[in-house]
C-alpha positions in Angstrom: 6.9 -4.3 28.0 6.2 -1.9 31.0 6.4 1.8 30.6 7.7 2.3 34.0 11.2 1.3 35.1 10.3 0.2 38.4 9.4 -2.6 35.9 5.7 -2.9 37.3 3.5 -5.6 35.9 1.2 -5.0 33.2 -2.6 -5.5 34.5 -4.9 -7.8 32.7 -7.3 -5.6 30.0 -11.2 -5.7 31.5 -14.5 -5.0 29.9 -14.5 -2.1 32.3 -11.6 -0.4 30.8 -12.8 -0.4 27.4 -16.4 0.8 28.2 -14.5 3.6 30.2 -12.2 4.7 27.1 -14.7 4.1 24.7 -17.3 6.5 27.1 -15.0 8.9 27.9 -11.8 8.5 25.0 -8.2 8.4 25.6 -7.2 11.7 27.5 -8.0 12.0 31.0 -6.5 16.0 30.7 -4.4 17.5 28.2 -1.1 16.5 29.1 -2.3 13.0 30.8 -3.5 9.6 29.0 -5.9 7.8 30.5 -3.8 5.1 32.3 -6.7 2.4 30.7 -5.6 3.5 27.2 -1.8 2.7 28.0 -2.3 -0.5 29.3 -4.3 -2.0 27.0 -1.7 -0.8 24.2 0.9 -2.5 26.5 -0.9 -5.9 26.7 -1.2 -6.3 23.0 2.5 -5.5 22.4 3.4 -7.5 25.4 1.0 -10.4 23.8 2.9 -10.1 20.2 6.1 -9.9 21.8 5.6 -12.9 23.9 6.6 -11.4 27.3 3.3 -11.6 28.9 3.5 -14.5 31.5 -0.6 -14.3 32.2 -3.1 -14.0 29.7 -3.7 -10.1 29.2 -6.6 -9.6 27.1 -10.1 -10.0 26.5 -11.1 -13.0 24.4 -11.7 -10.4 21.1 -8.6 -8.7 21.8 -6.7 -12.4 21.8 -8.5 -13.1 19.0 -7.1 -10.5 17.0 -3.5 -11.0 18.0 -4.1 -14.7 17.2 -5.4 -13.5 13.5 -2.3 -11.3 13.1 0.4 -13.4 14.4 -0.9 -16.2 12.0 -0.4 -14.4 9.3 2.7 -11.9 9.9 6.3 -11.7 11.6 5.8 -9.5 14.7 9.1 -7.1 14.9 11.0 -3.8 16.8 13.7 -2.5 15.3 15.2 0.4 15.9 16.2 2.4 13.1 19.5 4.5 12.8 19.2 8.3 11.2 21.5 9.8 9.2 23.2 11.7 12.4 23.3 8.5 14.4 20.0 9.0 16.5 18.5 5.7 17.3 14.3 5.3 16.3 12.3 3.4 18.4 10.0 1.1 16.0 7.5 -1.5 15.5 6.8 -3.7 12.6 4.0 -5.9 11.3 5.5 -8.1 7.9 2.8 -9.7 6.4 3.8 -13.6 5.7 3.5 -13.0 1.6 5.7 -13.3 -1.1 3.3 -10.9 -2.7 4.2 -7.6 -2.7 1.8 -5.4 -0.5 1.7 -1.6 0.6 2.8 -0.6 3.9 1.7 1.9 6.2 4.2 4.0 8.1 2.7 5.6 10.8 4.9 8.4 12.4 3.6 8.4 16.6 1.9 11.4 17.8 3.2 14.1 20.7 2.5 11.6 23.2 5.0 10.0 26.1 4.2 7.0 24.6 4.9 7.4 20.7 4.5 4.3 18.9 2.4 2.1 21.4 -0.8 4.0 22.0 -2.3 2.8 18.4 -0.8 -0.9 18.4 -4.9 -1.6 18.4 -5.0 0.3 14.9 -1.7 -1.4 13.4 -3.5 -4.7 14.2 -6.0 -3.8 11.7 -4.4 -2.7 9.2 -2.6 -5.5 9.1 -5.8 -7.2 9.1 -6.9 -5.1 5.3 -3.4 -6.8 3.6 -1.1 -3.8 5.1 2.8 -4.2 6.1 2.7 -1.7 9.0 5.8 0.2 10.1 5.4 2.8 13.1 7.9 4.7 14.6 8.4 7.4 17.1 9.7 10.2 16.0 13.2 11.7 17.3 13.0 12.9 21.2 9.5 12.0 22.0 8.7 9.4 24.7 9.0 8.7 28.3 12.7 9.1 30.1 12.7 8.3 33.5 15.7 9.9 35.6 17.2 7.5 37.9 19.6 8.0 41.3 22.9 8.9 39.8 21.8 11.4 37.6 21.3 9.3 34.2 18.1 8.7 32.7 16.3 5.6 31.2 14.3 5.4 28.2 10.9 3.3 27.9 11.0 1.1 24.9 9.5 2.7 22.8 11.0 6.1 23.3 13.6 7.7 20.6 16.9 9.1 20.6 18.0 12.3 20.0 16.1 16.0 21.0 13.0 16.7 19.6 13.1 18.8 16.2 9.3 19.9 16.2 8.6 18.3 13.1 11.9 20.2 11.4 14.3 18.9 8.7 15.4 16.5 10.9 12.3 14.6 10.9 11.8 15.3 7.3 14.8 13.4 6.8 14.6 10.5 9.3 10.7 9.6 7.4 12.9 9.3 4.4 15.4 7.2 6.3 12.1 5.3 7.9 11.0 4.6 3.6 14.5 3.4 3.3 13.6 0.8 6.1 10.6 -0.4 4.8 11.6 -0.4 1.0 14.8 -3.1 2.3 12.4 -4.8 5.2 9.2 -5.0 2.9 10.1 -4.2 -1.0 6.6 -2.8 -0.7 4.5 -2.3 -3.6 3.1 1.0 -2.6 4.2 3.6 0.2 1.4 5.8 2.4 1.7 7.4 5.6 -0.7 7.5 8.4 0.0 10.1 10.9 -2.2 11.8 13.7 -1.6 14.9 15.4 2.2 15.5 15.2 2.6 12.6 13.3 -0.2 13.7 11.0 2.2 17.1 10.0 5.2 14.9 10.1 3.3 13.0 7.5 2.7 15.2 5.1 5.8 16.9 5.2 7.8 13.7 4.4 5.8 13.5 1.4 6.4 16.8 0.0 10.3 16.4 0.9 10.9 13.0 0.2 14.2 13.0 -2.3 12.6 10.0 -4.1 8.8 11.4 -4.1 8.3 7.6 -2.9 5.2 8.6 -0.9 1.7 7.3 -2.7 -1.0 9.0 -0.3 -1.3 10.3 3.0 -4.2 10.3 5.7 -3.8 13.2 8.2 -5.6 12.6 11.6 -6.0 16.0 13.6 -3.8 17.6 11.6 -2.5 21.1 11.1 -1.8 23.3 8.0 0.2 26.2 9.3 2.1 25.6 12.5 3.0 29.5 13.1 -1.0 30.6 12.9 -1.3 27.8 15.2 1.1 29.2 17.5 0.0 32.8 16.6 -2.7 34.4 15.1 -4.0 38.1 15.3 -1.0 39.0 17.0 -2.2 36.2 20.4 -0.4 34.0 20.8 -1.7 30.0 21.7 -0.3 29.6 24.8 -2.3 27.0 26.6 -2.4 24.8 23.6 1.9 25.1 23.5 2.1 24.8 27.6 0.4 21.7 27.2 2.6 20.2 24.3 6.1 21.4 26.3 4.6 19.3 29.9 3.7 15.8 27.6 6.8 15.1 25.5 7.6 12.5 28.0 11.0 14.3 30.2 12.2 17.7 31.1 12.6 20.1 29.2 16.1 20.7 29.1 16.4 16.8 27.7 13.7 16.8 25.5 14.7 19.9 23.1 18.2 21.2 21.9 19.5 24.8 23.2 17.9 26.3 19.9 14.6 25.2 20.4 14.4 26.0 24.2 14.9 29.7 23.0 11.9 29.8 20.6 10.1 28.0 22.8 11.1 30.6 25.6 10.5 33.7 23.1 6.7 32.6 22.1 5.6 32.4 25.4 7.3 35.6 26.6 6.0 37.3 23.5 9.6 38.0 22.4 11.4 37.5 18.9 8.1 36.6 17.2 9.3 37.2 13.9 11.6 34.4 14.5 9.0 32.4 16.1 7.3 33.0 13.4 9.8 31.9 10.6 10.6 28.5 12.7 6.6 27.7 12.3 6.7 28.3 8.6 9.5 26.0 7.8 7.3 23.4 9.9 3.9 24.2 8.1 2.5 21.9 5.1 1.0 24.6 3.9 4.5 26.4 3.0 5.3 23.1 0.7 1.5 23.1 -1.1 3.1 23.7 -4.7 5.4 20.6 -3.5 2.6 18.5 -2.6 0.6 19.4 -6.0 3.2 18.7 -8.2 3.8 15.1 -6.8 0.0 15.2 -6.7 0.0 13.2 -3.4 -3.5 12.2 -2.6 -4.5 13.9 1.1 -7.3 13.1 3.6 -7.6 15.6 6.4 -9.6 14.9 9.0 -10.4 17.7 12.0 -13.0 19.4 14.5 -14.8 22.3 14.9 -13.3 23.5 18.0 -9.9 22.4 17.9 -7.6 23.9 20.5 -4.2 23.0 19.1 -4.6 23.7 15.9 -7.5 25.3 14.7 -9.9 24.6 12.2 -9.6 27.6 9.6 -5.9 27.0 9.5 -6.4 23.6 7.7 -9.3 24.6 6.0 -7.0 26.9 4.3 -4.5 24.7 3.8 -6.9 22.1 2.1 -8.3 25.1 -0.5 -5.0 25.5 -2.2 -4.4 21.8 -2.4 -5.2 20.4 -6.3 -4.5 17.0 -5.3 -7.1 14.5 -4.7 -8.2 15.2 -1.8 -11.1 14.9 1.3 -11.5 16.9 4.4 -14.0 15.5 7.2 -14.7 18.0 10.0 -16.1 16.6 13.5 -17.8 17.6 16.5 -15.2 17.9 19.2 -11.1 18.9 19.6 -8.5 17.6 19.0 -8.1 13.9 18.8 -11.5 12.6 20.1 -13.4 11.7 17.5 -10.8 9.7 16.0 -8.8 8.3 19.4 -10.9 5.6 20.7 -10.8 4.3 17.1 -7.0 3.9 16.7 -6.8 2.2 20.6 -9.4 0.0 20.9 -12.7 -2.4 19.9 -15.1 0.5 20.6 -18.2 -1.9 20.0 -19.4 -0.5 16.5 -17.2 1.6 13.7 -16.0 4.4 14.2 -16.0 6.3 11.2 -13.6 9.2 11.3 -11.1 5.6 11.5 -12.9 4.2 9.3 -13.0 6.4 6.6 -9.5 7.0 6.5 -8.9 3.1 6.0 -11.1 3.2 3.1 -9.0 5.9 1.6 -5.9 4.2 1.8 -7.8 1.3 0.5 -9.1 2.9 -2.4 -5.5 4.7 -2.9 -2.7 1.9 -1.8 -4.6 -1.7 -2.3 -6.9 -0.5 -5.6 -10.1 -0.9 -3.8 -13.2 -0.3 -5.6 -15.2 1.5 -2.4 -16.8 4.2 -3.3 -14.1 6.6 -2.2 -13.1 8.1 -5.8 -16.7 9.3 -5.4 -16.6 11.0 -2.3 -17.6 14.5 -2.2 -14.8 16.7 -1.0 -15.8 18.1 2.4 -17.9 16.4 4.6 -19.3 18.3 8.0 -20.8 16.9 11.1 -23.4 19.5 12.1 -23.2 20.7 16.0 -24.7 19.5 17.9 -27.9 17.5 15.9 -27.1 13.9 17.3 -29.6 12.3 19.3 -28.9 11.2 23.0 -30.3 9.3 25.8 -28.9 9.6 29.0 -25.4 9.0 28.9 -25.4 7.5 25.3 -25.5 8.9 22.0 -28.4 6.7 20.0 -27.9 8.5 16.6 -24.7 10.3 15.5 -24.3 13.8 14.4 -26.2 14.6 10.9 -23.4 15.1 8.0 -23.2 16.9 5.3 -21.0 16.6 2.2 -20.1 19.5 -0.4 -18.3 18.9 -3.4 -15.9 22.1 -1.9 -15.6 24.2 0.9 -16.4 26.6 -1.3 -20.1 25.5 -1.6 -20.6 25.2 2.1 -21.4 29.1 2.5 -24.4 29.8 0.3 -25.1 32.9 1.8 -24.3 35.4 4.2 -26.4 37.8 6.9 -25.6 41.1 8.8 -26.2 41.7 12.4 -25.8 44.8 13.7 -24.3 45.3 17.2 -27.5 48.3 18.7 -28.0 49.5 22.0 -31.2 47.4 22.8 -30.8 43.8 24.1 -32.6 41.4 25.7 -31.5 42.4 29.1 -30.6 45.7 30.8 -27.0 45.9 30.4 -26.8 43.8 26.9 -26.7 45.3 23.7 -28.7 43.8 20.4 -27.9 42.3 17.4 -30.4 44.2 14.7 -30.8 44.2 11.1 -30.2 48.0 10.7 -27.2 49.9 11.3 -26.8 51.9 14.4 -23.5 54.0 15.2 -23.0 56.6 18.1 -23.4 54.4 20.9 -20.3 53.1 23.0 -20.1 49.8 25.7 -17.0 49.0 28.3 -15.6 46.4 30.1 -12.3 46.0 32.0 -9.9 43.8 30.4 -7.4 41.7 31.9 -9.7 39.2 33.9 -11.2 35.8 33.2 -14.8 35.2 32.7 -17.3 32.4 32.6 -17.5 33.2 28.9 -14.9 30.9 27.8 -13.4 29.0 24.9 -13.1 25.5 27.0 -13.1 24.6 30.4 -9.7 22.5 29.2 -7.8 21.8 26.4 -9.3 18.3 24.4 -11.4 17.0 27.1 -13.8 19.8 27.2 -14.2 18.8 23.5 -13.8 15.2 23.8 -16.9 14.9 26.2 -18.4 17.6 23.1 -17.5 14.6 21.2 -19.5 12.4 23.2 -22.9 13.8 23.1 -21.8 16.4 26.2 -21.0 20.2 25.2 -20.5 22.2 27.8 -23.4 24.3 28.8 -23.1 28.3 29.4 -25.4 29.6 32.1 -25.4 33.5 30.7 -26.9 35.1 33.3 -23.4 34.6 35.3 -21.5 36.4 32.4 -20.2 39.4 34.5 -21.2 42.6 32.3 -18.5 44.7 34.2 -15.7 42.1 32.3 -17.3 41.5 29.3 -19.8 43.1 26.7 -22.6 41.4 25.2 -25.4 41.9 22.5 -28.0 39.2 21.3 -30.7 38.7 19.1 -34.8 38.2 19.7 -35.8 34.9 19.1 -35.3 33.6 16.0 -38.7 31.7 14.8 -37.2 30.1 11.7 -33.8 29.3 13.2 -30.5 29.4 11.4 -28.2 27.2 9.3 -24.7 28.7 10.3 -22.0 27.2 7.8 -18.9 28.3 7.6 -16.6 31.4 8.9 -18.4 34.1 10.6 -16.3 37.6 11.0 -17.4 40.6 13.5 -16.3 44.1 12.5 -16.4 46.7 15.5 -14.7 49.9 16.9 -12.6 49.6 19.7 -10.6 52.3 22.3 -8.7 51.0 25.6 -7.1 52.9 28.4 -4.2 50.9 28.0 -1.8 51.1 24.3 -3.2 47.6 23.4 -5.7 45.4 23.8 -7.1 41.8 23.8 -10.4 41.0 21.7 -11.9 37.6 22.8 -14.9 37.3 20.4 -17.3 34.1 21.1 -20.8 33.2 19.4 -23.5 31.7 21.6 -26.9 29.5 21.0 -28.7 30.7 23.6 -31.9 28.6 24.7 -35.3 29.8 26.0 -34.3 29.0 29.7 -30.8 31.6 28.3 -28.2 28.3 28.9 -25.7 28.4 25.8 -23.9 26.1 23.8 -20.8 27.7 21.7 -20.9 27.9 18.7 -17.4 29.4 18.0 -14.9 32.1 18.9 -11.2 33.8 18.2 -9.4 36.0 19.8 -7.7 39.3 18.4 -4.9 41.9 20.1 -5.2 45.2 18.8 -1.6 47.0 19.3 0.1 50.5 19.4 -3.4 52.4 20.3 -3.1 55.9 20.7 -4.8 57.3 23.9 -8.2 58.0 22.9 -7.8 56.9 19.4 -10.7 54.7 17.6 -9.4 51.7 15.9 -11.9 49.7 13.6 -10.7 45.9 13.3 -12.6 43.2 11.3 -11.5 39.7 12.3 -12.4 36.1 11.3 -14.1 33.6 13.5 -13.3 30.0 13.8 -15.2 28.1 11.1 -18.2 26.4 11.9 -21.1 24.0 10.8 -24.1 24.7 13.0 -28.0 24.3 13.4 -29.9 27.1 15.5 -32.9 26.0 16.5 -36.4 27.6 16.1 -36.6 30.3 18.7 -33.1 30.2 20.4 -31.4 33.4 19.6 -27.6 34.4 19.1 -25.4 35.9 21.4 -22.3 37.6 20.4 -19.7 38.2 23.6 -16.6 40.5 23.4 -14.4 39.8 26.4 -10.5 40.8 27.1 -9.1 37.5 28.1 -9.4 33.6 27.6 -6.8 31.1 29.3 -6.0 29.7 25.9 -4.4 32.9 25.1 -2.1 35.7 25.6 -3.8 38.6 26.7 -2.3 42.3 25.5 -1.8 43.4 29.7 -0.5 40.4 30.1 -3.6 39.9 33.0 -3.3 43.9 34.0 -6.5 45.9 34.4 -7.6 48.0 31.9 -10.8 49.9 30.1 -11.6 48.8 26.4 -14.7 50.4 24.9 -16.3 49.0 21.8 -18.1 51.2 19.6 -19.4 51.1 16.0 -17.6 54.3 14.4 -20.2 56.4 12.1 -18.8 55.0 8.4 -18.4 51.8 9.4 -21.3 50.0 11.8 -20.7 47.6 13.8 -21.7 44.0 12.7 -21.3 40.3 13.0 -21.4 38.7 9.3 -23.1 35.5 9.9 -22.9 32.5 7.1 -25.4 30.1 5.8 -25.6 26.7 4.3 
């Protein structure tokens, strides 16, 4: 199996290849796969398959094929839907007469759907699973050829794709259909991540039958339209990213009607539609659904997710009564959990691992602990222990029985006039109005989200966030205020929220808030960030807005101090001026101070 139609040979999988992906993970940008990661996925299909005509893999990777082939038929089907679209799959039918759950495993948003986890499907077939993956309608590669036609890899699907719509809704049940005939299965769970992850959950709040016994949601999303758009800014980036990696162009890959929502969010047009379409493909609009099957949910996430952030699936988990367990990691999206899924990695990997056990615990019966899990377990930013390159002791965690109990108390900083340098402001514990700061909007600045979407995080993920040098935050672009040094440090858990008075020159404006750790020698990690548009300003009118932060689980060290940076622009984002120049000037009006709410744990 070759995922190019020039047919080129699949090269042998080296030791090399595997330290890289498991140093670096899976994504070599946001829209690219790190060709290592694709072939070694392609040389344990082409091994199960038989098509290899050289040994491919490394003596533990044969070894596993070996175990699996010994003890299950290797297939890959496709799978008709309901309208006639064809479904690339792959199944793994455990040699039993006894009957045994299977995992369905909807493929992510990548060009190579099903394949990229055949590592993952090995070893769950390994724990006594069936395994059924399949790529959902539209995504995968499609190569155009001289006459005009296209060709589809192998594992690619039929059909345009439907975002996670009612069409997918309806081929997961047709996918259940499949397995119920192929493997009379005794139970039924889904294993999804990223777009399979939403796809996922959304089967198992729509399934006609309610035939869906538990779900495990990798990188997952609650609400797709505060994904797309949130504080009237819209995600761009994140969606630019997900349009250039479906695998073909464009006007292939998505249906007339899809093309124009996609063409109204990023010209900030129609967003009431937009908005609409989102919602009828958020899990979170199908929560009472999901309770009253009471469907058992694992989430899994990071900190500083670019495609779909964190406090949307916090959110989402809170008004679940289901069982339920939500782990939050280090990182964006994907990486802690994407060397896991694709290959040996030399030692667990436990955002995998975990979500194993619960589908142990909740498909096979195992007795493993997880019924005793707490609810929400964090991974603390950034307390794991490194030398050189390596990571020699992973993150501290902490569990909470809820998300509620996370936040144990909250603190007020004040945004004053006095800061550590001469053009910064301070953040005080008393109350200070009457003063006024500007910047000009509409530019970039080194204060910034990410330098790129997931691999900024994914090296986060690897004991490598990206360092801020603050003395080259431009103060004519951007506005800053920061603390002394704080002797006792802090314990920041959970969703900080800044309140402040703003005026611009121009009749909206762009709010880019980010929270800094800043160290004695003033580099600075991020601790988190969101952005906020503030719309149909008056000329010299005083508008105060309060605005949520990004969630967060984070240790300040003794005598680092916080920094708090208002700019007008980020390249995730949409920006009000759409990049144009203008004056925004934050002040802290005299009823209402200015102030940066900070929580602790």
């Amino acid at each position: 199996m070759s995922h190019s139609q020039d047919d080129n040979p699949i090269a042998p999988v080296t030791p090399a290849q595997l330290n890289r992906i498991a140093g670096q993970g899976i994504y070599s940008s946001a829209t690219s796969v790190d060709p290592a990661a694709v072939n070694v996925a392609e040389a344990l299909v082409a091994t199960l398959n038989g098509s290899a005509e050289t040994p491919l893999l490394t003596p533990e990777l044969q070894k596993l094929t070996e175990q699996v082939r010994q003890k299950a038929t290797i297939g890959f089907p496709r799978i008709t839907a309901d309208d006639g679209v064809r479904l690339s799959a792959h199944t793994i039918k455990l040699n039993t007469s006894e009957p045994r759950p299977v995992v369905i495993v909807p493929a992510g948003w990548t060009p190579f759907g099903w394949v990229l986890f055949e590592y993952a499907y090995l070893q769950l077939a390994l724990r006594g699973y069936h395994v059924l993956a399949y790529t959902p309608r539209g995504i995968g590669l499609t190569f155009p050829v001289e006459d005009g036609s296209f060709i589809d890899a192998p594992w690619t699907s039929g059909g345009t794709i439907d975002v996670a719509g009612p069409l997918d809704r309806s081929d997961g049940s047709t996918v259940i259909d499949y397995a119920q005939q192929h493997f009379g299965p005794s139970r039924i769970v889904f294993l999804g991540e990223s777009y399979g992850s939403g796809i996922s959950q959304l089967v198992a709040a729509h399934d006609p039958a309610d035939r869906v016994d538990a779900v495990v949601a990798l990188s997952t999303w609650g609400d797709l339209a505060d994904s797309l758009c949130q504080n009237e800014t819209r995600h761009l980036a994140a969606v630019k990213a997900l349009i250039a990696f479906t695998g073909g162009p464009v006007e292939r890959k998505f249906d007339p009607a899809t093309r124009q929502i996609l063409d109204d969010f990023e010209k900030g047009e129609n967003l009431d539609e937009v908005v609409a379409w989102g919602k009828e493909r958020s899990p979170s609009s199908y929560v009472d659904r999901t309770n009253a099957r009471g469907i058992p949910t694992f989430f899994s996430n990071t900190w500083h997710e670019t495609l779909f952030p964190v406090n949307t699936v916090v959110e989402h988990f809170e008004r679940l009564t289901v069982p339920k367990h939500l782990n939050l990691w280090i990182g964006d999206h994907a990486a802690p959990e994407g060397t896991g899924l694709t290959i040996p990695s030399g030692g667990p990997n436990l955002p995998v691992e975990e979500a194993f056990a619960w589908l142990d615990h909740h498909a096979l019966g195992a007795d493993n602990g997880v019924a005793a899990w707490p609810a929400v377990n964090s991974q603390i930013m950034f307390t794991y222990k490194t030398a050189g390159d390596a990571i020699t002791e992973p993150a501290v965690r902490e569990p909470r029985n809820s998300w509620s109990d996370v936040t144990t108390s909250t603190e007020n900083w004040y945004l004053t006039t006095t800061g550590a340098g001469p053009q910064d402001g301070g953040l005080g514990t008393a109350p200070e109005s009457g003063w006024k700061s500007e910047f000009t909007a509409g530019e970039l600045t080194e204060a910034t989200a990410v330098d790129a979407v997931i691999t900024t995080g994914q090296a986060e993920w690897k004991g490598k966030p990206k360092a801020y040098t603050t003395g080259t935050f431009d103060r004519r672009r951007l506005v800053v205020w920061s603390s002394g040094p704080l002797q006792a440090g802090r314990r920041i858990r959970g969703v900080p929220e800044v309140t402040l008075t703003v005026r611009s020159s121009a009749a909206a404006t762009t709010l880019v808030a980010y929270l800094f750790d800043v160290a004695p020698d003033d580099t600075a990690r991020i601790i988190t960030h969101e952005p906020l548009t503030v719309s149909e300003l008056s000329p010299g009118e005083d508008r105060t807005v309060t605005w949520r932060l990004q969630a967060a689980a984070y240790d300040l060290a003794a005598n680092h101090r916080l920094m708090l940076v208002v700019n007008g622009r980020d390249q995730l984002y949409s920006d009000a001026g759409n990049g144009a120049r203008s004056t925004t000037t934050i002040t802290s009006a005299d009823d209402t101070a200015a102030r940066l709410v900070l929580p602790l744990g």
